[in-house]
C-alpha positions in Angstrom: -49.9 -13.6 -3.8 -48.1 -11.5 -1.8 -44.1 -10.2 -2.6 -42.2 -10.9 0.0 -40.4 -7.4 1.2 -36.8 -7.1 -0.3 -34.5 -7.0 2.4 -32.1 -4.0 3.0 -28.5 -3.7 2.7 -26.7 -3.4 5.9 -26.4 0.2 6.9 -22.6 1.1 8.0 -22.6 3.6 10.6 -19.5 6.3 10.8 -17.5 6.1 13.6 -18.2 8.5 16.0 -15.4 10.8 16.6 -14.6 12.2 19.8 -13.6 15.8 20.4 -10.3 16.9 22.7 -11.0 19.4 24.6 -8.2 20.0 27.4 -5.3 18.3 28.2 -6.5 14.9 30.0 -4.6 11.3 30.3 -6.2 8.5 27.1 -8.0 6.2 29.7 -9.7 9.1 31.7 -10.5 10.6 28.5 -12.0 7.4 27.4 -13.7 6.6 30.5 -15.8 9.9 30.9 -16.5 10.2 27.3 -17.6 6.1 26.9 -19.9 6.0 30.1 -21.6 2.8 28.9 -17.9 0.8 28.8 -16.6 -0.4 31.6 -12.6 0.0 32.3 -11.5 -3.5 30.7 -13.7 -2.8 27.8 -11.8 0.3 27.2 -8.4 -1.9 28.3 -9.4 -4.4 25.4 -10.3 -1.5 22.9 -6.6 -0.1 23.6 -5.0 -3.5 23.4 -6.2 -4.1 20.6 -5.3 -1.0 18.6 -8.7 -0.1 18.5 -8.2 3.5 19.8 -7.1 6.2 17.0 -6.2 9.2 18.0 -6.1 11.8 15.0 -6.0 8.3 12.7 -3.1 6.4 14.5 -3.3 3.7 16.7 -2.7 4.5 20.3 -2.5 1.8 22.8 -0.8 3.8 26.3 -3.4 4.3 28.7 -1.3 7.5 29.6 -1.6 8.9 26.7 -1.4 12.6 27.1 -3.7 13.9 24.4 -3.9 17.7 23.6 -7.0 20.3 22.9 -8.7 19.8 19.2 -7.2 16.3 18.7 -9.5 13.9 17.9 -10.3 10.0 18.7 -12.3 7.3 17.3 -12.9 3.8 18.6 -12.4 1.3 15.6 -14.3 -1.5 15.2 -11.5 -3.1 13.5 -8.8 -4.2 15.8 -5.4 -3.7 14.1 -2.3 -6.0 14.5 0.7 -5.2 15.6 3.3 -4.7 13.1 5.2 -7.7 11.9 8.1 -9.1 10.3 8.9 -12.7 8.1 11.6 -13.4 5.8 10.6 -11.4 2.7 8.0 -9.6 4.1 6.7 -6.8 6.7 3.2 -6.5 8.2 3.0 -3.1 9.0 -1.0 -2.6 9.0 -3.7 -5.5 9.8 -7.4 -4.9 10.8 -10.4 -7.6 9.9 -10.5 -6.7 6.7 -7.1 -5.5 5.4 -3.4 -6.4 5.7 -0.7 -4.1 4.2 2.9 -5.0 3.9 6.1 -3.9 2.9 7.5 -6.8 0.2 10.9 -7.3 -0.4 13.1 -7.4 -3.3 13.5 -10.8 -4.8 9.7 -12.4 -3.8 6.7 -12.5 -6.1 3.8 -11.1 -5.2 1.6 -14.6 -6.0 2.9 -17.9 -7.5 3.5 -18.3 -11.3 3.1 -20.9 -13.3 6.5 -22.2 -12.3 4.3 -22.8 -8.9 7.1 -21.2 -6.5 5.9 -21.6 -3.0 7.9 -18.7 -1.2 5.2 -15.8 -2.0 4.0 -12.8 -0.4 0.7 -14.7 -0.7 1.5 -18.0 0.9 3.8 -15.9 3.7 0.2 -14.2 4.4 -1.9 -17.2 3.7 -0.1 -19.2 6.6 0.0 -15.8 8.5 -4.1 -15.5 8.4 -4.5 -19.6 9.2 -2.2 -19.3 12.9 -4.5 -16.4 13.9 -7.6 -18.0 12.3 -8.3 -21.8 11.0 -10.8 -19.8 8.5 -8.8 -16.8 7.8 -8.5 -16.3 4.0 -6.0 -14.1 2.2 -7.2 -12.4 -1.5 -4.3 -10.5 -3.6 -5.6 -7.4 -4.8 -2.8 -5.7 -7.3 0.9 -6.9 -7.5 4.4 -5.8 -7.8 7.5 -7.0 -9.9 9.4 -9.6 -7.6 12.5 -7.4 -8.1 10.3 -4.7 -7.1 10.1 -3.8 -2.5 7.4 -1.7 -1.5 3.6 -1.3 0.0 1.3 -3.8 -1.3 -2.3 -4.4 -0.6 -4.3 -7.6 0.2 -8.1 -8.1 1.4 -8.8 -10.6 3.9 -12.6 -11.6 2.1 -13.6 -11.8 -1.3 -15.9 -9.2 -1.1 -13.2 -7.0 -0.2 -11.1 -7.6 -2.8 -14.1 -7.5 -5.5 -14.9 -3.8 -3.9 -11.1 -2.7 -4.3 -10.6 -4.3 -7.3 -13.4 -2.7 -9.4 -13.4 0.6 -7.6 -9.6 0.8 -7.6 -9.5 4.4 -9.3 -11.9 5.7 -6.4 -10.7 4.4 -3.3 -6.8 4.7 -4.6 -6.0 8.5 -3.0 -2.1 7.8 -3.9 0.7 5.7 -5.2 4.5 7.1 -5.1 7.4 5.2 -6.4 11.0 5.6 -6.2 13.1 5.0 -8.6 17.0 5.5 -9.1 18.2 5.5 -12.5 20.8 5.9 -15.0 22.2 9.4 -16.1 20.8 12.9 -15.7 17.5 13.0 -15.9 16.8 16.6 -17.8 14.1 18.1 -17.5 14.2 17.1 -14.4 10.5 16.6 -13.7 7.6 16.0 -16.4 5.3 13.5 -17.8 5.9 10.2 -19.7 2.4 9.1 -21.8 1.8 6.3 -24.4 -0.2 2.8 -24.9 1.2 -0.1 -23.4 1.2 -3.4 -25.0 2.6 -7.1 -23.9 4.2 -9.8 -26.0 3.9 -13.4 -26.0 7.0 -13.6 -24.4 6.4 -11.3 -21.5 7.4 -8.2 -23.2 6.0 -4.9 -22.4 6.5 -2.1 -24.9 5.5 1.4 -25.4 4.0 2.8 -28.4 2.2 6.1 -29.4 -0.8 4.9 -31.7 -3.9 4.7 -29.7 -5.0 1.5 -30.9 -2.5 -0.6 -29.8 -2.5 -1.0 -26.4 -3.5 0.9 -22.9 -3.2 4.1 -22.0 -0.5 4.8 -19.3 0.9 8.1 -17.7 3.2 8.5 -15.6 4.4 12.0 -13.6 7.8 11.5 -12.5 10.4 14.5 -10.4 13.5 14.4 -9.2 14.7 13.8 -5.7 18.9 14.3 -6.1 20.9 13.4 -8.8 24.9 13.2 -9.0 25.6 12.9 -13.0 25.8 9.2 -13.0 22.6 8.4 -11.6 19.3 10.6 -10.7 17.1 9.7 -7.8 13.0 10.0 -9.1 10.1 10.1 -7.2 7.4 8.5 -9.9 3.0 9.5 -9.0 0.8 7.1 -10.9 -1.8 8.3 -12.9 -2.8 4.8 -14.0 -1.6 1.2 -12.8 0.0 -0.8 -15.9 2.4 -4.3 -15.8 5.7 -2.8 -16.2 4.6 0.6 -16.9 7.7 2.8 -14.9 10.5 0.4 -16.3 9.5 0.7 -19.6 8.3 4.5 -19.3 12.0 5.1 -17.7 13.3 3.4 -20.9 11.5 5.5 -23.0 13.3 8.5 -21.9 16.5 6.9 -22.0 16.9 6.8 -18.0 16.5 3.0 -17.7 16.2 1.9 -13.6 19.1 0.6 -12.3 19.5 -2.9 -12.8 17.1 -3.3 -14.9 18.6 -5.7 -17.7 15.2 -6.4 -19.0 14.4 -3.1 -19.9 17.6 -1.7 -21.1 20.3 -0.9 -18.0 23.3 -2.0 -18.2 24.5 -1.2 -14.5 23.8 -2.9 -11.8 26.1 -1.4 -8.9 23.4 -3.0 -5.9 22.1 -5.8 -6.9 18.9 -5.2 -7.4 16.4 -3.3 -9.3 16.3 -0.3 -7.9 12.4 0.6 -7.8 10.3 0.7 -4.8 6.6 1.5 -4.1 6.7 4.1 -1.0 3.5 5.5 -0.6 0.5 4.1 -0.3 -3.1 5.7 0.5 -6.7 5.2 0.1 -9.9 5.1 1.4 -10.4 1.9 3.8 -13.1 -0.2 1.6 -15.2 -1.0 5.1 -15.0 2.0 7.4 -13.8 4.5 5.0 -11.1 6.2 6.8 -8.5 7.9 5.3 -4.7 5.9 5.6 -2.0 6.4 4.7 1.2 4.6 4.5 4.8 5.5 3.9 8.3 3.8 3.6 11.9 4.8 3.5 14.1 4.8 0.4 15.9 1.9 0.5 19.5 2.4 1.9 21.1 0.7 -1.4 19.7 3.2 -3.5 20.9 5.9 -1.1 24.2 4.6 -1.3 24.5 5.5 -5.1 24.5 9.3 -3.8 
């Protein structure tokens, strides 16, 4: 009996990427170097934020593009940017969102089954566009943590993020204001993590009890009351800057759980302000980056 020939994976083709050479207007640009599209395809390809030019989206026909920039035609179109109340779409293609979550809303629903979520904020986000759009968390944050998050629009997305998290992750940069002056005032926190019945992260220093964590950690400004950090992740633990923080005797501000006893803004002041990887699909390089909030400039 014959096998029946095993059938191949589907091959995903670069991009091409198009070349500046002179100073030249987006649409003629487009229209000389795409022969084969006509001038509403190349409309439609800038509507949609299809057209990158050196990795941003570019939607002005007028364009004026420079020698040695480059362009690429996505096949993903990307949404515009986006605001509801406790979150901000600021990236969207067919197979990513990215958002910048407030302070004060979880990530996903707990056991105490609260509705208002980053999740169901996307979920009903993803059904207006879509009947059978579908919304997949792929890490969280704190819900008194603001900052970039990440969520895949398929579960095959979210399974190819989720186990190659360590590969396609190029970047992750906190901020963090926190009590007293931090000295020295940059270095590197290490130990295993560990969490309680109750909830309870701790930190310990004997290797079998627990994960391994590290976190590098600088600072931006400090004024003797409070220092400003910038914190890089070298691994992604629950809780791992608050309690790291706590370690060194810095708690965040207004972080009661983990030992501040401030809390001059009303909030905990943490926030995740970078984000980069290497798109899951495509695998273009992005990037994306976020103020520090005004409250915790405010303590300066």
């Amino acid at each position: 009996m014959n096998e029946k020939p095993k059938r191949k994976g589907r091959i995903t083709r670069p991009e091409p990427v198009l070349t500046v050479t002179g100073p030249e207007d987006l649409m003629n640009f487009l229209i000389r170097m795409l022969p084969h599209k006509n001038r509403d395809n190349i409309k439609t390809y800038l509507r949609d934020n299809q057209v990158l030019v050196d990795g941003d989206p570019v939607s002005q026909y007028n364009y004026q593009l420079r020698p040695g920039q480059q362009v690429v035609i996505s096949k993903n179109k990307i949404s515009k940017k986006k605001t509801y109340r406790g979150i901000s779409i600021i990236y969207e293609d067919n197979d990513l969102i990215i958002i910048d979550k407030h302070a004060g809303v979880l990530s996903v629903a707990t056991d105490n089954k609260e509705k208002f979520t980053a999740y169901s904020i996307l979920y009903d986000h993803v059904k207006r566009k879509n009947p059978d759009g579908k919304i997949f968390i792929v890490h969280r944050l704190d819900r008194e943590t603001s900052g970039l998050m990440m969520f895949a629009k398929s579960a095959k997305v979210q399974k190819k993020l989720q186990e190659n998290w360590n590969d396609i992750i190029r970047e992750r940069v906190y901020v963090a204001a926190v009590q007293g002056e931090v000295n020295p005032p940059q270095g590197e926190i290490s130990s295993y993590l560990r969490e309680n019945k109750g909830m309870m992260v701790f930190s310990s220093q004997d290797g079998d009890d627990g994960k391994y964590a590290v976190t590098h950690y600088e600072t931006i400004r400090g004024n003797g009351m409070f220092t400003l950090l910038r914190m890089s992740l070298r691994t992604g633990r629950k809780n791992q800057i608050r309690v790291h923080l706590q370690d060194i005797g810095h708690p965040i501000v207004g972080d009661k759980k983990y030992g501040s006893k401030v809390n001059p803004i009303s909030r905990l002041a943490l926030h995740a302000q970078v984000l980069a990887f290497q798109h899951p699909v495509n695998s273009r390089e992005l990037r994306f980056e976020t103020s520090v909030p005004r409250k915790f400039q405010e303590l300066f």
